[in-house]
C-alpha positions in Angstrom: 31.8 -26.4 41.8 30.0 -24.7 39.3 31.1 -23.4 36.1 30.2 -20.9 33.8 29.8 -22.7 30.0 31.2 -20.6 27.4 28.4 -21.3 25.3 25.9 -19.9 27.9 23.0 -18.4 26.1 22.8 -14.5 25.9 20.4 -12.3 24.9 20.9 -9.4 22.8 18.5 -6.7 22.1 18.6 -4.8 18.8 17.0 -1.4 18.7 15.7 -1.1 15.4 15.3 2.5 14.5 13.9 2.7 11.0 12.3 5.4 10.7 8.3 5.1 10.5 6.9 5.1 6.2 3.6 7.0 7.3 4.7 9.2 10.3 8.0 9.9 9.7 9.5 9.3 6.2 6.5 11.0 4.4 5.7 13.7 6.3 9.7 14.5 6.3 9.1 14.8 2.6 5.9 16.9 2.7 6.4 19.2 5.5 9.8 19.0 8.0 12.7 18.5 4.9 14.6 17.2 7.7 16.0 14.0 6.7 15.4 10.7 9.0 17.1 8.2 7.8 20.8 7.8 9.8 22.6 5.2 8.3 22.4 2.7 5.4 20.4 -0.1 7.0 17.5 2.4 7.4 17.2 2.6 3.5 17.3 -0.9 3.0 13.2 -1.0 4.6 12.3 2.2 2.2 9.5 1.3 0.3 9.4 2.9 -2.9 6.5 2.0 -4.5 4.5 2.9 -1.2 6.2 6.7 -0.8 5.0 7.1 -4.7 1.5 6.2 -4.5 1.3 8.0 -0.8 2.5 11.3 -2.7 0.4 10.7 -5.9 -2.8 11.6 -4.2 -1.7 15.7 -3.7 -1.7 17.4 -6.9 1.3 19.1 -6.7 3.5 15.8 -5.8 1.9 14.0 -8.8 4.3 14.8 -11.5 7.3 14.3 -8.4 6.0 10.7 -8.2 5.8 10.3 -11.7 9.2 11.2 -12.5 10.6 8.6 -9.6 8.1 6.0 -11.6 10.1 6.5 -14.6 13.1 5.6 -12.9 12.2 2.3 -11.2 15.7 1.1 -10.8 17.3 4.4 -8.8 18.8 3.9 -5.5 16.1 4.2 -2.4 18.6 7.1 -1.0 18.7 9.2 -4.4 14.7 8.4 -4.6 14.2 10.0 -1.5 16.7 12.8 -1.2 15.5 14.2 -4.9 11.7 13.8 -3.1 13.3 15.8 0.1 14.8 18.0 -1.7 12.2 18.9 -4.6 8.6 19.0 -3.5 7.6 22.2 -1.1 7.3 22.0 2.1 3.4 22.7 3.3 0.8 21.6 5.5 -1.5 19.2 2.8 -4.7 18.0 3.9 -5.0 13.9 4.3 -5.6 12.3 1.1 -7.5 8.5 2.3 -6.4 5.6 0.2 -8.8 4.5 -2.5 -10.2 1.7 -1.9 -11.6 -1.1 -4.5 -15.0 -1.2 -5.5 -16.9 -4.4 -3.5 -18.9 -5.1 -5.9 -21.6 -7.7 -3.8 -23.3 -9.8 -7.0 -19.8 -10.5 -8.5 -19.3 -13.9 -7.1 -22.6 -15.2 -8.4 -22.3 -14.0 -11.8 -18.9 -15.3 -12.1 -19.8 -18.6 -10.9 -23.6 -18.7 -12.9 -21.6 -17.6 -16.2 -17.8 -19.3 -15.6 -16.7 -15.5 -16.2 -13.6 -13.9 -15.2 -13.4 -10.7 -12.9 -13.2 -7.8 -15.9 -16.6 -10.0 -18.0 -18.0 -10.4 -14.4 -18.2 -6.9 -13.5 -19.6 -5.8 -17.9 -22.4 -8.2 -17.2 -23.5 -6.7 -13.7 -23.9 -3.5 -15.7 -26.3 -5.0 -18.2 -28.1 -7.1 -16.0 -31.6 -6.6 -14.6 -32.6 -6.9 -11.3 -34.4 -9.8 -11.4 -32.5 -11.7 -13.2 -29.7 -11.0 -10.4 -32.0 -12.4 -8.1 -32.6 -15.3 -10.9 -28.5 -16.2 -10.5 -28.4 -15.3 -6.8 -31.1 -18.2 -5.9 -29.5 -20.3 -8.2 -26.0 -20.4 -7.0 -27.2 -19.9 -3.3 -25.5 -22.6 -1.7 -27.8 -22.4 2.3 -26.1 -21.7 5.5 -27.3 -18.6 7.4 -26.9 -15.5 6.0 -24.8 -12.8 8.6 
């Protein structure tokens, strides 16, 4: 006879429904002013720094973002219920994240030199081109070049 163990393994499924940071929590700030966020847990997931920055790049939210920035230690609720509640609600063209200069030489004159990022990137500036192509032939360590 078989017997059903009461420590039988069971499966549970949790529906997580935090709302979406980049198409649903900012564009509820931006444009719907409906609020998404049901319950505590979905707050605890709200990412403050990334809502500032994401609102920083439309020139009426600037000065928004930079009052929230001012208070770093304010509740992720308050944070966005002040943002809800505050900045207009329009259609705002997509603002692309800036991205970080690549700067291609950087590795060689920081290992030629035994310079740091910041001295790195003053000496590309003064540099001539040859004597890039000087360093790059002198740190060139083979392989094939993709």
């Amino acid at each position: 006879m078989i017997t059903e163990s009461p420590f039988q393994e069971t499966s549970f499924q949790f529906q997580c429904n935090m709302p979406d940071l980049f198409k649903e929590v900012i564009p509820s700030i931006l444009q719907t002013k409906k609020n998404v966020f049901v319950g505590e847990a979905d707050h605890k997931d709200y990412n403050k720094f990334v809502v500032n920055r994401a609102l920083s790049f439309h020139m009426d939210c600037v000065l928004y973002a930079n009052e929230m920035n001012l208070y770093p230690d304010l509740d992720s609720d308050m944070q966005y219920q002040y943002l809800l509640n505050t900045i207009r609600s329009m259609k705002r063209k997509f603002q692309p994240w800036q991205k970080a200069e690549v700067l291609k030489d950087i590795g060689c004159v920081k290992e030629y030199f035994g310079y740091s990022n910041e001295k790195a990137k003053e000496a590309l500036r003064i540099l001539s081109d040859e004597q890039l192509e000087q360093i790059r032939k002198h740190t060139d360590k083979g392989g094939t070049n993709k």
